[in-house]
C-alpha positions as CSV (number, residue, x, y, z in Angstrom):
1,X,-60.5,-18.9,30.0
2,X,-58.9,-16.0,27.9
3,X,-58.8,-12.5,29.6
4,X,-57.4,-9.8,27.1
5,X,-55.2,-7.9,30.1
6,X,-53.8,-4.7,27.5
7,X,-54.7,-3.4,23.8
8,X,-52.5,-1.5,21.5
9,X,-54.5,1.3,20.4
10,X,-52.5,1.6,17.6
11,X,-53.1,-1.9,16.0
12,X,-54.8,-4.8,16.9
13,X,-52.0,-6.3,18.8
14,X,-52.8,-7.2,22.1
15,X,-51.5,-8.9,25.7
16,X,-53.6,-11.4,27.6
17,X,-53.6,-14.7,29.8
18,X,-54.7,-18.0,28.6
19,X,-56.0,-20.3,32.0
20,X,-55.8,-23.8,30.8
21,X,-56.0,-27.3,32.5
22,X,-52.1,-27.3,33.2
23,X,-51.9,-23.8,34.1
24,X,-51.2,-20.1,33.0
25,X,-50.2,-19.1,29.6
26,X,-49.3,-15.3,28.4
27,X,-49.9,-14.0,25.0
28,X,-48.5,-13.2,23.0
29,X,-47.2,-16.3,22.9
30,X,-44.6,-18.9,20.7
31,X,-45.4,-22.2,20.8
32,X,-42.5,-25.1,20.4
33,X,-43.4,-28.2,18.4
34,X,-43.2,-31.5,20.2
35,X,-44.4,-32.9,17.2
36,X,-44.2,-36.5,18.6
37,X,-44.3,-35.9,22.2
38,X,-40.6,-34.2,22.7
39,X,-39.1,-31.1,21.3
40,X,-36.2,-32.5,19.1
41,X,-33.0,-32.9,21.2
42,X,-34.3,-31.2,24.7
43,X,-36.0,-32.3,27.4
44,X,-39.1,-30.3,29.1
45,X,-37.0,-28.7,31.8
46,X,-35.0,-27.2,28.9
47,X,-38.0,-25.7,27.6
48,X,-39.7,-24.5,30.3
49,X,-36.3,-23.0,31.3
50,X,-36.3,-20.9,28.4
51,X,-39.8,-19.5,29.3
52,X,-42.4,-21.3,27.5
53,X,-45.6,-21.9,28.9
54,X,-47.4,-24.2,26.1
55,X,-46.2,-26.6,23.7
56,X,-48.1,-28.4,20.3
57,X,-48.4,-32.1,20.3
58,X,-49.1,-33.3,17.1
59,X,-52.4,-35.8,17.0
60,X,-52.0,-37.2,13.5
61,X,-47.9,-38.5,14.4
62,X,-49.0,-39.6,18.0
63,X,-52.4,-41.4,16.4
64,X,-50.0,-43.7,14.1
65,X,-47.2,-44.0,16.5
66,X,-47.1,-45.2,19.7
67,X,-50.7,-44.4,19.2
68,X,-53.0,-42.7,21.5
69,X,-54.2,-45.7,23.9
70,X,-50.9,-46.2,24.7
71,X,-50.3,-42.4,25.8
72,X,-53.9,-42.2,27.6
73,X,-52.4,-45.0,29.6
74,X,-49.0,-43.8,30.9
75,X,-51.6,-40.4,31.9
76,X,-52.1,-38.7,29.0
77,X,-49.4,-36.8,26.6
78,X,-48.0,-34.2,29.7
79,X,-47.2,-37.4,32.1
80,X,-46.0,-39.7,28.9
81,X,-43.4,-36.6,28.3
82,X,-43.0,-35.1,31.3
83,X,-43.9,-31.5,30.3
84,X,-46.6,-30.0,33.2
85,X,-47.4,-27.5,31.5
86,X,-50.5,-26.9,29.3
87,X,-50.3,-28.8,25.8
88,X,-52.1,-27.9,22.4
89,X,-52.9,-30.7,20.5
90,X,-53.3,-29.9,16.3
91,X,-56.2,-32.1,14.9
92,X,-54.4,-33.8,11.8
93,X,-55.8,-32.6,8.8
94,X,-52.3,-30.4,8.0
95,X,-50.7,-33.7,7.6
96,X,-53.3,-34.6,5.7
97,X,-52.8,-31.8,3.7
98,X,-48.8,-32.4,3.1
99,X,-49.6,-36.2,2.2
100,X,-52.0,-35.4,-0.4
101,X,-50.3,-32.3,-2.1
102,X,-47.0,-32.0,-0.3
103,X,-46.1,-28.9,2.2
104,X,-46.9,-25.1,1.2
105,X,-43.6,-24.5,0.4
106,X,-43.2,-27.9,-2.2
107,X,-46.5,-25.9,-3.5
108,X,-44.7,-22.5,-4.4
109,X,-41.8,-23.8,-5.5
110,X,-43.6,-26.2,-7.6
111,X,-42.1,-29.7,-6.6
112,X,-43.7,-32.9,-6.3
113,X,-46.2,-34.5,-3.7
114,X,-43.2,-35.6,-1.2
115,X,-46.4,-36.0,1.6
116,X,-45.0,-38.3,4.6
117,X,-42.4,-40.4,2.0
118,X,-44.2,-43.7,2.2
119,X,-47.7,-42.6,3.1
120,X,-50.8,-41.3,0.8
121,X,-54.1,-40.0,1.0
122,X,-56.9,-42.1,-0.9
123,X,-59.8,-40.9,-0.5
124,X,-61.0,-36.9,1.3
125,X,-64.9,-38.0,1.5
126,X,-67.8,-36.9,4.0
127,X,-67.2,-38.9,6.5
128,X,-63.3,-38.2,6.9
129,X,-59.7,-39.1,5.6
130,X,-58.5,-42.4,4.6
131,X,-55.1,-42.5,4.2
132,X,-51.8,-45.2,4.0
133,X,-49.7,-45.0,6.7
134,X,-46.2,-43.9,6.0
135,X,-44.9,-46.5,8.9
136,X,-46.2,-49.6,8.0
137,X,-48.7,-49.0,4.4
138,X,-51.8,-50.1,6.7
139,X,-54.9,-48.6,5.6
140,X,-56.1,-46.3,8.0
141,X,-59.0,-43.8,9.0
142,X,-59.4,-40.3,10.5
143,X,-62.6,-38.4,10.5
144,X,-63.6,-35.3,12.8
145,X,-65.0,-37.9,15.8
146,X,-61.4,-39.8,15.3
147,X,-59.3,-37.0,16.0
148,X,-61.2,-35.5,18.3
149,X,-61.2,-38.7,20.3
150,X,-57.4,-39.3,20.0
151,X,-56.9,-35.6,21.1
152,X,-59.7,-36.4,24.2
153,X,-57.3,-39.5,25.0
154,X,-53.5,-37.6,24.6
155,X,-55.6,-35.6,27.6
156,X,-54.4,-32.4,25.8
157,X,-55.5,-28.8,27.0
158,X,-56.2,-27.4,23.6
159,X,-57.9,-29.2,21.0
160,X,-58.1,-27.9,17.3
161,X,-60.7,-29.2,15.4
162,X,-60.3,-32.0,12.0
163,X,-60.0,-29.7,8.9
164,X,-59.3,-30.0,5.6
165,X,-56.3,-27.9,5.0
166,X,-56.9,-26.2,1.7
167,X,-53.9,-26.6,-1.3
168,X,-52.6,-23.2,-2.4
169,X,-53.2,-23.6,-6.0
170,X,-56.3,-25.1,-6.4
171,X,-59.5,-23.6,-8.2
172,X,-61.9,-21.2,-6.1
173,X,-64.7,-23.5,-6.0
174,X,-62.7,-26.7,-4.5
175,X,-61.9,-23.7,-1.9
176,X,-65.4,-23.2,-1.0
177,X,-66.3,-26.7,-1.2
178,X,-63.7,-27.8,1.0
179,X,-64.1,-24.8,3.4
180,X,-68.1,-25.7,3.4
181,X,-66.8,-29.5,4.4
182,X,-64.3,-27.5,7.2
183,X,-67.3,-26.4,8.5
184,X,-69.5,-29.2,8.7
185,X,-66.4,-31.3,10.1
186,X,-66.5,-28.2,12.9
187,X,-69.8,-29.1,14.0
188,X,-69.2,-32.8,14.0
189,X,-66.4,-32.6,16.3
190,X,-67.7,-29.7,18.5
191,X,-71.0,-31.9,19.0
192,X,-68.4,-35.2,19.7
193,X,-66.9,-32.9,22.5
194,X,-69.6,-32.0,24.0
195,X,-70.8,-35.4,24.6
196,X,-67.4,-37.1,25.5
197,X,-64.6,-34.9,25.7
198,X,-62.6,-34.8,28.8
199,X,-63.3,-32.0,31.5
200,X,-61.1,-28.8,31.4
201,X,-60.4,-29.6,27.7
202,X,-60.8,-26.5,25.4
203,X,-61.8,-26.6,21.9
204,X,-60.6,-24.5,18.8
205,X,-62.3,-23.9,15.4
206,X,-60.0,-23.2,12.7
207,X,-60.8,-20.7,9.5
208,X,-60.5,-22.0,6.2
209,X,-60.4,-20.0,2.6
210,X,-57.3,-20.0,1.1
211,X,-56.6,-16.8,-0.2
212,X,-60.1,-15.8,-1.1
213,X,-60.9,-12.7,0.6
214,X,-65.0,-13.5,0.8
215,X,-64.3,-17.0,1.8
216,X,-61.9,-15.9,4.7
217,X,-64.6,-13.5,6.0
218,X,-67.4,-16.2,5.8
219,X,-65.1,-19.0,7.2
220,X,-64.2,-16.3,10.4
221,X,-68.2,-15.6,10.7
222,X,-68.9,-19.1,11.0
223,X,-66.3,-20.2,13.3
224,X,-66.7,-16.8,15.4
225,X,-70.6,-17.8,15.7
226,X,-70.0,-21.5,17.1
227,X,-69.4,-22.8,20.6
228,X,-66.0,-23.0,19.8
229,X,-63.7,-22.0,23.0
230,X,-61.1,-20.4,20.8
231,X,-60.1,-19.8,16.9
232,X,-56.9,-21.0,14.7
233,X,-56.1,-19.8,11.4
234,X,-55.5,-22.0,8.9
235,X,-54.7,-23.2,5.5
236,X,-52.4,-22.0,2.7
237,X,-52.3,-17.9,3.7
238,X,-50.4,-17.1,0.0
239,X,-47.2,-17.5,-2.1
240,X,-45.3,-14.8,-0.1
241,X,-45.3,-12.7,2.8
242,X,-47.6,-9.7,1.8
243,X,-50.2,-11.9,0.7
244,X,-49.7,-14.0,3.5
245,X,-50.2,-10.7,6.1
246,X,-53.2,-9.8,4.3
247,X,-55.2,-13.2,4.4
248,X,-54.2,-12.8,8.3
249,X,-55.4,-9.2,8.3
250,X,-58.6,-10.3,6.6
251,X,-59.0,-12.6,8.8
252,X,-58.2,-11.0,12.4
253,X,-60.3,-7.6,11.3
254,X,-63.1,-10.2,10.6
255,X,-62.7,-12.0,14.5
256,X,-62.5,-8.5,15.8
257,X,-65.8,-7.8,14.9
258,X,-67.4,-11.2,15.8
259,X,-65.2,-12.9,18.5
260,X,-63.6,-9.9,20.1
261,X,-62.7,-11.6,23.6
262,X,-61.5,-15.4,22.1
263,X,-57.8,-16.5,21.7
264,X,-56.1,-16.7,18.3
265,X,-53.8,-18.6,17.4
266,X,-51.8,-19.0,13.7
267,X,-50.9,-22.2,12.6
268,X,-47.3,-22.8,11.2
269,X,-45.5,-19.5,11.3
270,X,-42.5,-18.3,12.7
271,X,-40.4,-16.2,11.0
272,X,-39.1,-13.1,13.1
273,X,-40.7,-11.0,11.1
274,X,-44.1,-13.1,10.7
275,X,-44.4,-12.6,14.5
276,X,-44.3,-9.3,14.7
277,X,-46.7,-9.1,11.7
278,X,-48.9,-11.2,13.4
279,X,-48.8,-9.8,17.1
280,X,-49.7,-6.2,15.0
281,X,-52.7,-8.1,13.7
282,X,-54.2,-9.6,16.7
283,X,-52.6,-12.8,16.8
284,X,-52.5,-14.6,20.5
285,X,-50.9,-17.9,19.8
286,X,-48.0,-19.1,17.1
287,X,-46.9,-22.6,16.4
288,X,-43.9,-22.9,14.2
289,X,-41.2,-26.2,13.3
290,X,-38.8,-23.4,12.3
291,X,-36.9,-22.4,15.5
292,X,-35.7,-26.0,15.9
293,X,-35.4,-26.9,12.7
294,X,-33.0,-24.4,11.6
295,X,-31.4,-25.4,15.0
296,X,-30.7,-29.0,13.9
297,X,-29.3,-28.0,10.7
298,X,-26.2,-25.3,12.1
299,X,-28.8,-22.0,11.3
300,X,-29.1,-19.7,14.3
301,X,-31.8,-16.8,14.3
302,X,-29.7,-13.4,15.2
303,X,-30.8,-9.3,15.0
304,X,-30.2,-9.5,11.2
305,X,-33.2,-8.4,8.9
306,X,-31.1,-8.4,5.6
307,X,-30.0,-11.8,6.3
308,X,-33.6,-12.9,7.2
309,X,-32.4,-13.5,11.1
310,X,-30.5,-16.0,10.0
311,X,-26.9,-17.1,10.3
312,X,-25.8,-20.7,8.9
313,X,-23.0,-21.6,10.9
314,X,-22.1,-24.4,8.7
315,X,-20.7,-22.4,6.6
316,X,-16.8,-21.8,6.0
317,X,-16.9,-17.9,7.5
318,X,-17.3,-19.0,10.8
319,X,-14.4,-21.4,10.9
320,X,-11.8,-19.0,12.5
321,X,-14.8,-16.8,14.5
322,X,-13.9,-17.3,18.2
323,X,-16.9,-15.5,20.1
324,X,-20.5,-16.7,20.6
325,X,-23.6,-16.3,18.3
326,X,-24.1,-13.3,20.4
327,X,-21.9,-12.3,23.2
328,X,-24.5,-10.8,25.4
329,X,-27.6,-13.9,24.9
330,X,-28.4,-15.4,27.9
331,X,-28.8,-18.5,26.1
332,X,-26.7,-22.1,27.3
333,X,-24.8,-21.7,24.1
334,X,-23.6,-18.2,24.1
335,X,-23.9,-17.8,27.8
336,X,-21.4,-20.5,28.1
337,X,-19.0,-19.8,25.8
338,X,-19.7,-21.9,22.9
339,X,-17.9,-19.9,19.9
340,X,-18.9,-20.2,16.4
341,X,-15.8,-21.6,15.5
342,X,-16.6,-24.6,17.6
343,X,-20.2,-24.7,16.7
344,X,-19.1,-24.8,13.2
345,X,-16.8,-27.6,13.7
346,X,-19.4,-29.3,15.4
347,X,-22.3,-28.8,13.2
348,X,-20.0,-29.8,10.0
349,X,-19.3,-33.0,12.4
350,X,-22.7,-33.5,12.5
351,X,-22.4,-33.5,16.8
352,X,-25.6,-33.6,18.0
353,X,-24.3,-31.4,20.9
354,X,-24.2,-28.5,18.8
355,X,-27.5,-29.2,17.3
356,X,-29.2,-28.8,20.3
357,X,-27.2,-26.1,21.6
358,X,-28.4,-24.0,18.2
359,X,-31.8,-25.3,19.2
360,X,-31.6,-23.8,22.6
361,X,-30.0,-20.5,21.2
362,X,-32.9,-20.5,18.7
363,X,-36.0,-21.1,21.2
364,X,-34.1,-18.5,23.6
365,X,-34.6,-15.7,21.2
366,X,-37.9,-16.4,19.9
367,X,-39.1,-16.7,23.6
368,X,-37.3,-13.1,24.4
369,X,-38.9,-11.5,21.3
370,X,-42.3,-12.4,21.9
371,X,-41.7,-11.0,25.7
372,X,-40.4,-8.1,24.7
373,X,-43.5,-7.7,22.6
374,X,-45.8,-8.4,25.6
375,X,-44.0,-6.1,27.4
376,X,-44.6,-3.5,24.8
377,X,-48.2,-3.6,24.4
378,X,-48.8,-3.2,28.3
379,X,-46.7,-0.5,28.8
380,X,-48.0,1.5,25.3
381,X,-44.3,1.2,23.1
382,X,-45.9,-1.4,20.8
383,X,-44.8,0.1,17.2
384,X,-41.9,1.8,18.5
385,X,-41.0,-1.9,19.8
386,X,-41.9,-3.4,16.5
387,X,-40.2,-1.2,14.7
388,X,-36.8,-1.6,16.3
389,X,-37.0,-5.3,15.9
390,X,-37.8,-5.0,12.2
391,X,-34.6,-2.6,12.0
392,X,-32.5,-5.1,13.8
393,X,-32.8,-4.4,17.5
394,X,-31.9,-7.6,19.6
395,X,-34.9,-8.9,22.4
396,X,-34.0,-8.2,25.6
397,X,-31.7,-5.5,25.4
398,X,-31.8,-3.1,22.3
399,X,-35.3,-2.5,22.0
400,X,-36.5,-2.0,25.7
């Protein structure tokens, strides 16, 4: 399934080729969200245009609404969408998480349980999750066998197993307890696969263990030594970005050891410099909202460390600023002429033209950084590569 093609001798950064049901994907990879079966304001060709090979459907979102029977009917989530290429599915328990205690980021900046706006967790028990739905305050249920059934049904390539997605600032022994339960719910849904799951469907574990450096190790061990087909990395990873690159060093270093030849993948990051950090550390996979998100809201990601790759075009500098994002992007915005000025006027408008055409400029240059990184670790320039990048070189042309 996973073939590990170049190593950087340097780090633990490394460039392989993922064979899934719906075809090839190369790592290091990005991974869009189609959080409810469509990448916000594209369509698949769009997407694959860009270069991406793999996308993350989300179970929990698709298991309220239109819910999964309804998707295994029109052929499962890449006909229902029209995307044929391979699909991850995520297995639920992050929204979980956001319902019960709100995201990681309403966590470090201390606000209150937002969760899904109507919905709410009532009990995290044994057997699974019941919850309220936040579309129509029905009681509902999802347990490991539940997701992995919905995920069996959406027909996806990748299936992540149920976790519990462990609160940032919690005590260390709910962490163990709830990374003890993680594992438990592993075996549960790895044993439901085995005996239903739909052929040429792939299975990842995920590691629990909060910030806990013993936990993390032990979490890795146990996932590394089940029949899991691959391994995701989970859970709050720290209040900032150090801490955050250590759990994921602690982590990696640990699958190194025990699962040298399975894919990684990190859940929920995808900062510019996050990437890179995570690529240096072993990292195959990324799935991130924040490419499209700052799309829809006038932010566009440009070769800007100080600024954190970020440029809000909403704002009143850009009014008068007649040339693109980036003159020399290939992207449909730049490419075509669309200046700042316009997008600004647009965005302020709120167009949804020039929400998706910050959306396309977004995915472009996430999906020529992480090529650029490939590139680097075959042909041995991997920290001279990363290094431009964290100085501000731009993908595809400054760095090479």
């Amino acid at each position: 399934m996973f073939r590990v093609i170049s190593r950087d001798d340097r780090s633990l950064a490394r460039a392989g080729e993922l064979d899934l049901a719906h075809g090839r994907v190369r790592s290091p990879a990005f991974v869009p969200l189609a959080t409810k079966a469509a990448v916000k304001g594209l369509e698949p060709r769009e997407v694959e245009a860009l270069g991406y090979e793999l996308i993350l459907a989300n179970t929990f979102h698709l298991f309220l609404a239109p819910g999964s029977e309804l998707v295994e009917e029109a052929g499962g989530v890449n006909r229902f969408m029209r995307w044929e290429r391979p699909v991850i599915t995520d297995s639920g328990g992050f929204q979980v998480f956001s319902m019960g205690h709100g995201t990681v980021a309403d966590e470090i900046k201390g606000r209150g349980r937002p969760g899904e706006r109507t919905g709410s967790v009532l009990a995290i028990e044994e057997e699974g999750v019941r919850f309220r739905s936040y579309i129509d305050g029905r009681e509902r249920f999802m347990g490991p066998e539940t997701s992995m059934a919905v995920q069996a049904a959406l027909g996806s390539d990748i299936a992540l197993v149920f976790d519990e997605c462990t609160p940032l600032h919690v005590t260390r022994e709910y962490t163990a307890r709830s990374t003890e339960r993680t594992h438990r719910w592993l075996e549960r849904c790895l044993r439901w696969h085995d005996g239903h799951g739909p052929a040429g469907q792939v299975v990842y574990g995920i590691v629990q263990g909060g910030v806990e450096h013993d936990l993390r190790r032990e979490s890795a061990h146990t996932v590394a030594a089940s029949a899991c087909d691959g391994i995701a990395i989970g859970g709050s990873l720290g209040q900032d970005k150090a801490q955050m690159h250590e759990v994921v060093s602690w982590t990696t270093a640990e699958l190194d050891r025990h699962a040298p030849e399975r894919p990684r993948h990190l859940l929920g990051i995808g900062d510019v410099d996050d990437l890179i950090a995570g690529v240096e550390r072993g990292i195959d996979t990324f799935d991130c909202a924040m490419p499209t998100r700052l799309g829809r809201h006038g932010v566009a990601i440009v070769s800007d460390p100080s600024a954190r790759w970020r440029v809000d075009l909403a704002k009143a500098a850009h009014r008068h600023a007649h040339e693109p994002i980036d003159p020399d992007c290939p992207c449909p915005a730049c490419s075509e002429g669309f200046t700042r000025a316009y997008l600004h006027y647009a965005i302020r408008a709120h167009e949804l033209t020039a929400m998706r055409l910050v959306t396309l400029h977004n995915l472009s240059y996430i999906a020529r950084l992480m090529r650029d990184l490939r590139q680097a670790i075959t042909e041995d320039r991997f920290p001279e590569v990363a290094a431009a990048f964290r100085a501000g070189a731009t993908p595809g042309r400054s760095a090479g």
